[in-house]
N, CA, C and O of each residue as an XYZ file, in Angstrom:
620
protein
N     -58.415    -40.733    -43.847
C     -57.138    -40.288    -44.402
C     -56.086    -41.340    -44.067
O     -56.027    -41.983    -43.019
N     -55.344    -41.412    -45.014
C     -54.602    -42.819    -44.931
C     -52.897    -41.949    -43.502
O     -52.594    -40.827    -43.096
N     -52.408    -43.251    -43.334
C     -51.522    -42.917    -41.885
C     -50.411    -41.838    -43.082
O     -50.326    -40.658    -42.742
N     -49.911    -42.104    -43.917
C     -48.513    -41.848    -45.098
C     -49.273    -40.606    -45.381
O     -48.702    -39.630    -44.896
N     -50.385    -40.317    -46.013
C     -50.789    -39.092    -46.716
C     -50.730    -37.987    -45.498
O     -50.140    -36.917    -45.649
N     -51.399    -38.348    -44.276
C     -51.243    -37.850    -42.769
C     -50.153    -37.242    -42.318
O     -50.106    -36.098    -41.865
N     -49.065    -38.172    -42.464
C     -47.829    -37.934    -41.762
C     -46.983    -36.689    -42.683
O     -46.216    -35.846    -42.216
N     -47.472    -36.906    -44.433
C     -46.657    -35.898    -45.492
C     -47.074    -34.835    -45.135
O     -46.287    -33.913    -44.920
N     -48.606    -34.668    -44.957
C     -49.520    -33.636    -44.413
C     -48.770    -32.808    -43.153
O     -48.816    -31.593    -43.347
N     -48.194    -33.132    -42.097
C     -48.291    -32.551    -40.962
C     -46.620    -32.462    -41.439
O     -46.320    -31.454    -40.800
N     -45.781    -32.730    -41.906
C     -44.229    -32.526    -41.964
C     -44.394    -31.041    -43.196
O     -43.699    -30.029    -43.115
N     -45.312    -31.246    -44.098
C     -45.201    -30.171    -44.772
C     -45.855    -29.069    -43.871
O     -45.307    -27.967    -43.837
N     -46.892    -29.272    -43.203
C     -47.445    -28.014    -42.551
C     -46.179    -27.270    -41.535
O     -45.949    -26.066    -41.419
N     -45.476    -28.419    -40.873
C     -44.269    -28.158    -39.919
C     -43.174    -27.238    -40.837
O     -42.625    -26.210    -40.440
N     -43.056    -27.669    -41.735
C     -41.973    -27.398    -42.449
C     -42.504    -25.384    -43.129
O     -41.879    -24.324    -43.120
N     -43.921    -25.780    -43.612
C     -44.351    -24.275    -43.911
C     -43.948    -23.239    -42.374
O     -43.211    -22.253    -42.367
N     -44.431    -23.630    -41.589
C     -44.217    -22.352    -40.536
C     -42.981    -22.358    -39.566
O     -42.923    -21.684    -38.537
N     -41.958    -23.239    -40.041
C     -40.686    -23.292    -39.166
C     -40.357    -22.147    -39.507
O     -40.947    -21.604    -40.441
N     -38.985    -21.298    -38.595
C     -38.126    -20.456    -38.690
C     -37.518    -20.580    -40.633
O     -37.598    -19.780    -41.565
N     -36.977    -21.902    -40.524
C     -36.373    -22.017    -41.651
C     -37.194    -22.251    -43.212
O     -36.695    -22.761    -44.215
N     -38.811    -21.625    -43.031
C     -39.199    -22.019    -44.014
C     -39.151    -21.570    -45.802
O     -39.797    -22.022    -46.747
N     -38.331    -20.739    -45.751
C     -37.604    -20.219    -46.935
C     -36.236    -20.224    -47.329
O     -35.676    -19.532    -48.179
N     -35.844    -20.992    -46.681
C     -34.555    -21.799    -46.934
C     -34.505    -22.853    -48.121
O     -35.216    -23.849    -48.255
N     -33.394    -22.346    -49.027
C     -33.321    -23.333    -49.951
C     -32.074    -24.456    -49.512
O     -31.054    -24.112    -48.915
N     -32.346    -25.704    -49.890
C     -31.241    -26.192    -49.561
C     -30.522    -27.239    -50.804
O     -31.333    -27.713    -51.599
N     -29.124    -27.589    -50.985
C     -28.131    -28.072    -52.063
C     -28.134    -29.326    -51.159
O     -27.893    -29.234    -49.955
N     -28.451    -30.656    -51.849
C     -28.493    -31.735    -51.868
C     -27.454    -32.767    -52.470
O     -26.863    -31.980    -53.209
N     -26.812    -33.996    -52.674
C     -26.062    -34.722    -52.834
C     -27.712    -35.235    -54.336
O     -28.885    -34.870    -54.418
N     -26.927    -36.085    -55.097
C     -28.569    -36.018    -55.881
C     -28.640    -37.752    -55.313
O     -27.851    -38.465    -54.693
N     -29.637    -37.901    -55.734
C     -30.718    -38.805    -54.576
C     -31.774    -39.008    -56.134
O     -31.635    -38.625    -57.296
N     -32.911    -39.869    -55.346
C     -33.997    -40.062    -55.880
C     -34.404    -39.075    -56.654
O     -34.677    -39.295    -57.834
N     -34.489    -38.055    -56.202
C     -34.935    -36.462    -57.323
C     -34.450    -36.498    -58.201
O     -35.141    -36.559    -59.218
N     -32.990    -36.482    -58.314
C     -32.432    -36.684    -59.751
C     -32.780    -37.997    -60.812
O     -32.164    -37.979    -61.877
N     -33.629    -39.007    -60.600
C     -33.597    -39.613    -61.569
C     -34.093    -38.986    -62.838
O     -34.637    -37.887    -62.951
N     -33.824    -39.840    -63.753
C     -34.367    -39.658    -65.286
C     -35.662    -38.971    -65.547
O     -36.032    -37.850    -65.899
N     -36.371    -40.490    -65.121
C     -37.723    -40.101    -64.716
C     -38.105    -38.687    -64.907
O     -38.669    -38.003    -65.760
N     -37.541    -38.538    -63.715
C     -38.198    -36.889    -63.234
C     -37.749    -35.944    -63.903
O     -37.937    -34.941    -63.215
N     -37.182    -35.618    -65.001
C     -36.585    -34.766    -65.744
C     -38.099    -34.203    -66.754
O     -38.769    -34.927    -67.490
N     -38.246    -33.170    -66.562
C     -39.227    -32.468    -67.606
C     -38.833    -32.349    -68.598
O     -37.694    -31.915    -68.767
N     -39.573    -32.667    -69.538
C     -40.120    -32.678    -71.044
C     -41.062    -31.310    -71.527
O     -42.036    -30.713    -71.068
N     -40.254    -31.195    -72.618
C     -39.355    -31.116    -73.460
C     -37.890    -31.085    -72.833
O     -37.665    -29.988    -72.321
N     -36.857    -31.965    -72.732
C     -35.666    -31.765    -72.558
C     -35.135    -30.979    -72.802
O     -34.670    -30.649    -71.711
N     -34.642    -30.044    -73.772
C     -34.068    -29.229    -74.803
C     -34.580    -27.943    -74.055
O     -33.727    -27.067    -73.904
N     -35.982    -27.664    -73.508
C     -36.208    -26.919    -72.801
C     -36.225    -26.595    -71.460
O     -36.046    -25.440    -71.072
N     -36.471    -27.728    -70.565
C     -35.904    -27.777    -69.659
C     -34.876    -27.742    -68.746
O     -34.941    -27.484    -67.544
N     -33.610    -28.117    -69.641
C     -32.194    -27.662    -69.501
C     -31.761    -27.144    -70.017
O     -32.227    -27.051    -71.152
N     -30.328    -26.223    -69.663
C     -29.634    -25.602    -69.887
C     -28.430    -25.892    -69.863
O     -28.144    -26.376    -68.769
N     -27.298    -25.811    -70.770
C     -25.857    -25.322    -69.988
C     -25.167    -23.795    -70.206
O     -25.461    -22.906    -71.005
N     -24.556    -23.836    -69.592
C     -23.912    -22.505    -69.172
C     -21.935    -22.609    -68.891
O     -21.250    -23.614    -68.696
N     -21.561    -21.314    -68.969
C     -19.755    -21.895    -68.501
C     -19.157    -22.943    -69.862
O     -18.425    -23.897    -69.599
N     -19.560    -22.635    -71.277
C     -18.801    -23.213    -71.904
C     -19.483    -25.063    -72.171
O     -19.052    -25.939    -72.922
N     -20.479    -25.081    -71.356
C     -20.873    -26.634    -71.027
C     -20.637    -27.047    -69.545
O     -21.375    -27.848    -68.971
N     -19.768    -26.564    -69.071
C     -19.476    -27.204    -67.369
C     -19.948    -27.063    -67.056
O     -19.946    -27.765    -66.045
N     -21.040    -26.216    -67.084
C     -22.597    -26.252    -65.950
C     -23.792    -26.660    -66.575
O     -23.997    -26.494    -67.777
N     -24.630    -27.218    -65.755
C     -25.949    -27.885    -67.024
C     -26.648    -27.709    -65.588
O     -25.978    -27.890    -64.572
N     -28.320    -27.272    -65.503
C     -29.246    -27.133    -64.988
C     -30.567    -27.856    -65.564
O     -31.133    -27.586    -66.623
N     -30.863    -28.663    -64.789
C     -32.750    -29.210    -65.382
C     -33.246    -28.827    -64.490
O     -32.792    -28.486    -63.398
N     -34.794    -28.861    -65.103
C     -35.786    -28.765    -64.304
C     -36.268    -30.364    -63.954
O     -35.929    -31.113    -64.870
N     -36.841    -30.929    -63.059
C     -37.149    -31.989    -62.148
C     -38.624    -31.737    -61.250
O     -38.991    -30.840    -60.491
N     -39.287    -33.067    -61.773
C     -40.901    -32.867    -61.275
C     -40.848    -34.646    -60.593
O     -40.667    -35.761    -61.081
N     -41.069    -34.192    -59.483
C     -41.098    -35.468    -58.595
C     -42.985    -35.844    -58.126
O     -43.577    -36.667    -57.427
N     -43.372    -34.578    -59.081
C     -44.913    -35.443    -58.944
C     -45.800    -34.792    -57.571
O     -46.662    -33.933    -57.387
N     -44.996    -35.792    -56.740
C     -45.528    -35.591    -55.118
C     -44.191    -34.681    -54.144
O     -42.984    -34.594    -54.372
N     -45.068    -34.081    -52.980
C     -46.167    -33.464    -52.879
C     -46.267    -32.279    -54.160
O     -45.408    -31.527    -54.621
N     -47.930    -32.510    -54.549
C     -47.905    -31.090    -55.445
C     -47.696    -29.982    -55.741
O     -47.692    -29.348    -56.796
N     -47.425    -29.670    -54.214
C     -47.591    -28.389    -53.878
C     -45.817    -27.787    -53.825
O     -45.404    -26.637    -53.677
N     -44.803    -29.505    -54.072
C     -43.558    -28.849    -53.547
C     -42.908    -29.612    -54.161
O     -41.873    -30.077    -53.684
N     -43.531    -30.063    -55.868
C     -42.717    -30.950    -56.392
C     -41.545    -30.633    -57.479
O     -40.827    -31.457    -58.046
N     -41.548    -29.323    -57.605
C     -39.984    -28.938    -58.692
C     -39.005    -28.690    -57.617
O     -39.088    -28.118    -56.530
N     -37.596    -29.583    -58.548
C     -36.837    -29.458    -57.834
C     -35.618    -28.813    -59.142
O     -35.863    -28.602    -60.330
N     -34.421    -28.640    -58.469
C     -33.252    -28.524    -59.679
C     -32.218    -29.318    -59.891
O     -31.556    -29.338    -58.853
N     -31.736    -29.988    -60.713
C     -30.233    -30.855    -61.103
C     -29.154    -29.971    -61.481
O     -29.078    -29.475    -62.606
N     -28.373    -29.780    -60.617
C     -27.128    -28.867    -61.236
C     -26.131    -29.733    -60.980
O     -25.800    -30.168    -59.876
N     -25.454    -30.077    -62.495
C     -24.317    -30.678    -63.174
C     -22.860    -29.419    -62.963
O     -22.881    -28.356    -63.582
N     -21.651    -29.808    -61.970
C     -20.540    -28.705    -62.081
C     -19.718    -29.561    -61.988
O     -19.609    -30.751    -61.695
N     -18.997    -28.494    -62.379
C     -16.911    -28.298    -61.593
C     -17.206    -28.393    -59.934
O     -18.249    -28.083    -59.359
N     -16.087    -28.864    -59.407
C     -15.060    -29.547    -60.184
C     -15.628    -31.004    -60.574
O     -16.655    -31.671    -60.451
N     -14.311    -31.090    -61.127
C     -14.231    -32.401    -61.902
C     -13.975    -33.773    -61.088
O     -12.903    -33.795    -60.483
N     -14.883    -35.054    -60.965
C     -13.740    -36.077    -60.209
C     -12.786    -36.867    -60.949
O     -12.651    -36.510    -62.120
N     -12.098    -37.838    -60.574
C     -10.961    -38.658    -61.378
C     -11.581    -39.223    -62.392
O     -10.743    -39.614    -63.204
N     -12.748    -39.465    -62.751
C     -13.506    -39.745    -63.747
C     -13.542    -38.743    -65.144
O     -13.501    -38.991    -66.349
N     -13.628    -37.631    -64.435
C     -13.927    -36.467    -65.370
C     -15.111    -36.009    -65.353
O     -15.459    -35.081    -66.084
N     -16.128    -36.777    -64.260
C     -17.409    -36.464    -64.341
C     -17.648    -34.869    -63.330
O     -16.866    -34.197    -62.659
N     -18.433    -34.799    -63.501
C     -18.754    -33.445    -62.460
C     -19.615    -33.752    -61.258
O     -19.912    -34.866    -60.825
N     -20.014    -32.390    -60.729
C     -20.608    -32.965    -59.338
C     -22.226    -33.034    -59.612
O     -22.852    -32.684    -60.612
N     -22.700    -33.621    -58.352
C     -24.178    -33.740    -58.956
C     -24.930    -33.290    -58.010
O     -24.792    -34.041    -57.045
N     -25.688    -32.417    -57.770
C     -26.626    -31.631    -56.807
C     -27.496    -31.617    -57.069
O     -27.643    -31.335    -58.258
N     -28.892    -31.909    -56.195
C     -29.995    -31.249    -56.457
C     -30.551    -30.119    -55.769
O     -30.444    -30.268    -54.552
N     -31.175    -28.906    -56.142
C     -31.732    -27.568    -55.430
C     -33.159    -27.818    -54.968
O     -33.843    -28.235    -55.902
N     -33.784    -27.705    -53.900
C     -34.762    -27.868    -53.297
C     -34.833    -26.439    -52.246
O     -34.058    -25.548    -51.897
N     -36.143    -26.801    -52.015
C     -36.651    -25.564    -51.416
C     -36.125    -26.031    -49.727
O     -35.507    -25.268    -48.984
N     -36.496    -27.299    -49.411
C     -35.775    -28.095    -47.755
C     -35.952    -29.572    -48.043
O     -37.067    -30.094    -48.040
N     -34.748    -30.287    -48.311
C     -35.271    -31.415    -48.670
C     -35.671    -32.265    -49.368
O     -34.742    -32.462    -50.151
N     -36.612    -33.041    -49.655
C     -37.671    -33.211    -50.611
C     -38.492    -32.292    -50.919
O     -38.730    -31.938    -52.074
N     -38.992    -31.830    -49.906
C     -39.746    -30.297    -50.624
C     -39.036    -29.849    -51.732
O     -37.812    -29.837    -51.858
N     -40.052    -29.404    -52.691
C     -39.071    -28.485    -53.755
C     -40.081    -27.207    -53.992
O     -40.740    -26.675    -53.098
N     -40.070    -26.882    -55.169
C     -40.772    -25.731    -55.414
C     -42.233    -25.642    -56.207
O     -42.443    -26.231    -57.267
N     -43.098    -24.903    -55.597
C     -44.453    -25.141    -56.030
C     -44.555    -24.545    -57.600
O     -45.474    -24.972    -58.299
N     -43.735    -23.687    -58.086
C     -43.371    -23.537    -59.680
C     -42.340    -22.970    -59.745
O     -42.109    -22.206    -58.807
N     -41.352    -23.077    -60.777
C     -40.504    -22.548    -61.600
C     -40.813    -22.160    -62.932
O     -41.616    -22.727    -63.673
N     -40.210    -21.282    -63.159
C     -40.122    -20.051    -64.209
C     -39.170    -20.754    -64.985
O     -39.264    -19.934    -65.898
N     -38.275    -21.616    -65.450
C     -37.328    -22.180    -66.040
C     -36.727    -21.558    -67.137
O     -35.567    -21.183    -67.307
N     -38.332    -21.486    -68.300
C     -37.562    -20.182    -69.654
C     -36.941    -18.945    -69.170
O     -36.022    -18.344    -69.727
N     -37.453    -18.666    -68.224
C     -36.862    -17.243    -67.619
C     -35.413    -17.345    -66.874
O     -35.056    -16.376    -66.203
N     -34.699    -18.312    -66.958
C     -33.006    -18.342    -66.411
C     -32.679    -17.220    -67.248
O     -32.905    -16.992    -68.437
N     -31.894    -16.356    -66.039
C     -30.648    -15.251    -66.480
C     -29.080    -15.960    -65.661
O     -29.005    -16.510    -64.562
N     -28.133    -15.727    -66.523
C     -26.783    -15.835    -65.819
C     -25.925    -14.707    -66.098
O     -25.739    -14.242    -67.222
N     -25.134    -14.061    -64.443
C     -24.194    -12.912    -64.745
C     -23.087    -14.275    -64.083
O     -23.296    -15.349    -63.519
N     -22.104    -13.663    -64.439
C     -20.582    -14.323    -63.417
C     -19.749    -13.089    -62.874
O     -19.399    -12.186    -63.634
N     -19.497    -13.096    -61.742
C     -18.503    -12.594    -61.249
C     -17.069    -12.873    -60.730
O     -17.100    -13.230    -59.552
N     -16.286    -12.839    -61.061
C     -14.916    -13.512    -60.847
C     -14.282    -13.990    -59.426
O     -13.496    -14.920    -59.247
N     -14.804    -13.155    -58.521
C     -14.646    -13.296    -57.115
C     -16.119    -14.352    -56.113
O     -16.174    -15.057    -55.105
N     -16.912    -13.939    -57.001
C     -18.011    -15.553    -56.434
C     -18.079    -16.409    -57.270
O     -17.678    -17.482    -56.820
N     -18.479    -16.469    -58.545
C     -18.561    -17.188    -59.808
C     -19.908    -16.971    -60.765
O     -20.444    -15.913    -61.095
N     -20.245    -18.266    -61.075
C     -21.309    -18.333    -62.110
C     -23.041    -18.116    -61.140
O     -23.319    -18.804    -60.158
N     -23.894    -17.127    -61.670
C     -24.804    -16.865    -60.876
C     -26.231    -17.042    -61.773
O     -26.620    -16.172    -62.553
N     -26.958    -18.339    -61.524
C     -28.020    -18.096    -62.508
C     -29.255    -18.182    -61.677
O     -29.434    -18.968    -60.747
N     -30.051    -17.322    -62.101
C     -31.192    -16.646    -61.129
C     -32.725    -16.918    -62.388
O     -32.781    -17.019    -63.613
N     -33.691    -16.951    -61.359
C     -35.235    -17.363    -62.054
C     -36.146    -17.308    -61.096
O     -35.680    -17.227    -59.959
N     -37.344    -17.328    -61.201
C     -38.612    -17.289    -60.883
C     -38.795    -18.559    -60.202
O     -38.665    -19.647    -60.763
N     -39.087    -18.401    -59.027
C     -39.633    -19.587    -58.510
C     -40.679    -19.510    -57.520
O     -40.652    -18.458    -56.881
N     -41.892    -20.585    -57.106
C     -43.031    -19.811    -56.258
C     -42.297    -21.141    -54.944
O     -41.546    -22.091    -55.163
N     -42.924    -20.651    -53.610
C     -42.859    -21.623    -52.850
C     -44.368    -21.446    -51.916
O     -44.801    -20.440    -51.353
N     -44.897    -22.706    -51.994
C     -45.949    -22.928    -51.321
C     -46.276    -21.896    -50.152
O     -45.405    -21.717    -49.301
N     -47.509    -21.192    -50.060
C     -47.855    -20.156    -49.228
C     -49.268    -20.999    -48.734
O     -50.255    -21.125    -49.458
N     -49.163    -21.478    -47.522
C     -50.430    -22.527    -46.856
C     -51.375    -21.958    -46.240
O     -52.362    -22.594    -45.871
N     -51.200    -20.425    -45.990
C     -52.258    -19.625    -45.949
C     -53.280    -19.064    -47.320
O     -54.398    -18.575    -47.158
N     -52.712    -19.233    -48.458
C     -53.679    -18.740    -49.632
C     -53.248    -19.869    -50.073
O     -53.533    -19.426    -51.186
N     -52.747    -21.131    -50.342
C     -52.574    -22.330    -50.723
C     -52.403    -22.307    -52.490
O     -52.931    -23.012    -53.351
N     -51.423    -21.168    -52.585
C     -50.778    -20.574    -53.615
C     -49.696    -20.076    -53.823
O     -49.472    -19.190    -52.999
N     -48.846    -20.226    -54.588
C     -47.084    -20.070    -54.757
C     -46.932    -18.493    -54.578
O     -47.569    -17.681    -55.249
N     -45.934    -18.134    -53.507
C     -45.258    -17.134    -53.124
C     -44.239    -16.819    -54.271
O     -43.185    -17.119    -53.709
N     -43.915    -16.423    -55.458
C     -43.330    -15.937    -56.269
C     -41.948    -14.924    -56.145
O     -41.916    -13.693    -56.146
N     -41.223    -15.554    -56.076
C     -39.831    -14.620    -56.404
C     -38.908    -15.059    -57.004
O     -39.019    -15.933    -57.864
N     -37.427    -14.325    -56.519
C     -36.209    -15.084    -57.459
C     -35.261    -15.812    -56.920
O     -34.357    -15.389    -56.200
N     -35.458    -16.994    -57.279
C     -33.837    -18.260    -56.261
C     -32.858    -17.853    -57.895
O     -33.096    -17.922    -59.101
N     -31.685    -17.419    -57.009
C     -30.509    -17.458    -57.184
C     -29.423    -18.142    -56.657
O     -29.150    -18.098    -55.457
N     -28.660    -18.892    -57.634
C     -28.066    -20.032    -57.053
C     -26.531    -19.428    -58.039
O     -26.376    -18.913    -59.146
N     -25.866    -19.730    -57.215
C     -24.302    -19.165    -57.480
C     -23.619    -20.843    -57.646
O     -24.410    -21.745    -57.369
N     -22.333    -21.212    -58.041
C     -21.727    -21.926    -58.501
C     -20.244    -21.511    -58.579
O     -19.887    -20.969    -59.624
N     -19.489    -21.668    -57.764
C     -17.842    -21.564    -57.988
C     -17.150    -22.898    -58.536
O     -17.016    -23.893    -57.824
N     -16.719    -22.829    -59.881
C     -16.429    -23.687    -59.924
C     -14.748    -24.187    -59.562
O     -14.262    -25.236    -59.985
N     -14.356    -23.650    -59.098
C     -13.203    -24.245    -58.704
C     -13.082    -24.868    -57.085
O     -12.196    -25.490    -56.500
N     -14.419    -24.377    -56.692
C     -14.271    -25.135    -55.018
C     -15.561    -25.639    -55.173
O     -16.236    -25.609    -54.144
N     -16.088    -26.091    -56.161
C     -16.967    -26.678    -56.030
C     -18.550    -26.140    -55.222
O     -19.673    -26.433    -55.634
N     -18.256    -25.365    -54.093
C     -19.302    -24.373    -53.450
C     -20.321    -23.915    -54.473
O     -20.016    -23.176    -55.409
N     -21.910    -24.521    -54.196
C     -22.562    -23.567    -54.480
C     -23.777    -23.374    -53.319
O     -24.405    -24.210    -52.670
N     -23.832    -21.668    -53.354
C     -24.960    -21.426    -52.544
C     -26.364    -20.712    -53.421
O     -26.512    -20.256    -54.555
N     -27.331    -20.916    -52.125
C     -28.669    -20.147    -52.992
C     -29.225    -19.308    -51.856
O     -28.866    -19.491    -50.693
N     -30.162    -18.330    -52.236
C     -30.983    -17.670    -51.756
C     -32.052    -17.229    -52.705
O     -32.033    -17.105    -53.930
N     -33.145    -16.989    -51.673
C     -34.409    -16.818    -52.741
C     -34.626    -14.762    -52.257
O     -34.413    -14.272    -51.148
N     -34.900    -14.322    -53.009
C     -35.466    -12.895    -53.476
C     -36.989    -12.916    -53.163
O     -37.664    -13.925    -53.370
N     -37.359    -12.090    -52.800
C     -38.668    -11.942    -52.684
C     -39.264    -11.054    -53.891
O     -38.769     -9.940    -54.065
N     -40.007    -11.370    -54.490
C     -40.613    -10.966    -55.836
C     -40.855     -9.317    -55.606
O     -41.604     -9.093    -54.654
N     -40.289     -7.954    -56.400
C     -41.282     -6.900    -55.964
C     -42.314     -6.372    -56.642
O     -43.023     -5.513    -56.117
């Protein structure tokens, strides 16, 4: 077994049984966000929402297999450019998610948190070495820029 495949090996096993292993976490976008990695069909893979100010892709970084979807969320606010902010959603990290449900996005908004769009997502289960299935919901305020997530457990 090569030293790199080894080392991905034992950070993902670490990472499966930490305290924090169902933690999603909001990223600055990085390498995940490239082009590249944007799933095809485009048109299907993304979304916008909010009039256009929000845009969501889906993102396949390939490796590890088991934790390679990630999310691109395009928001408010705005910088001096006019551009928006750029995040990526991951499960911790580079880790991302062992599948997403993508056709299946729902969005409610509530005025006092904001824009809330929720879906199907599995995260690697290293005991049946098969996606744990539920719902990450990821909220979006766009006027402070804040967004948080949490994942649902499927019932």
């Amino acid at each position: 077994m090569k030293t790199g495949l080894f080392a991905t090996i034992l950070a993902f096993a670490a990472l499966a049984f930490s305290p924090h292993a169902w933690a999603q976490s909001v990223g600055e976008c990085d390498w995940r966000a490239s082009a590249a990695n944007l799933v095809e069909p485009w048109d299907e893979a993304s979304k916008s929402f909010a009039n256009g100010a929000v845009r969501i892709a889906l993102l396949d970084v390939i490796e590890p297999a088991a934790a390679a979807y990630h999310l691109l969320l395009l928001s408010p606010p705005y910088g001096v450019m006019e551009d928006r902010q750029c995040r990526v959603i991951s499960r911790e990290g580079s880790f991302g998610f062992m599948g997403v449900e993508f056709d299946q996005i729902a969005a409610g908004y509530d005025p006092e948190k904001g824009l809330t769009l929720s879906l199907p997502a599995a995260l690697y289960n290293p005991d049946t070495a098969e996606g744990d299935w539920g719902l990450l919901h990821i909220t979006v305020n766009q006027s402070s820029g804040e967004i948080t997530t949490w994942m649902e457990d499927a019932q």
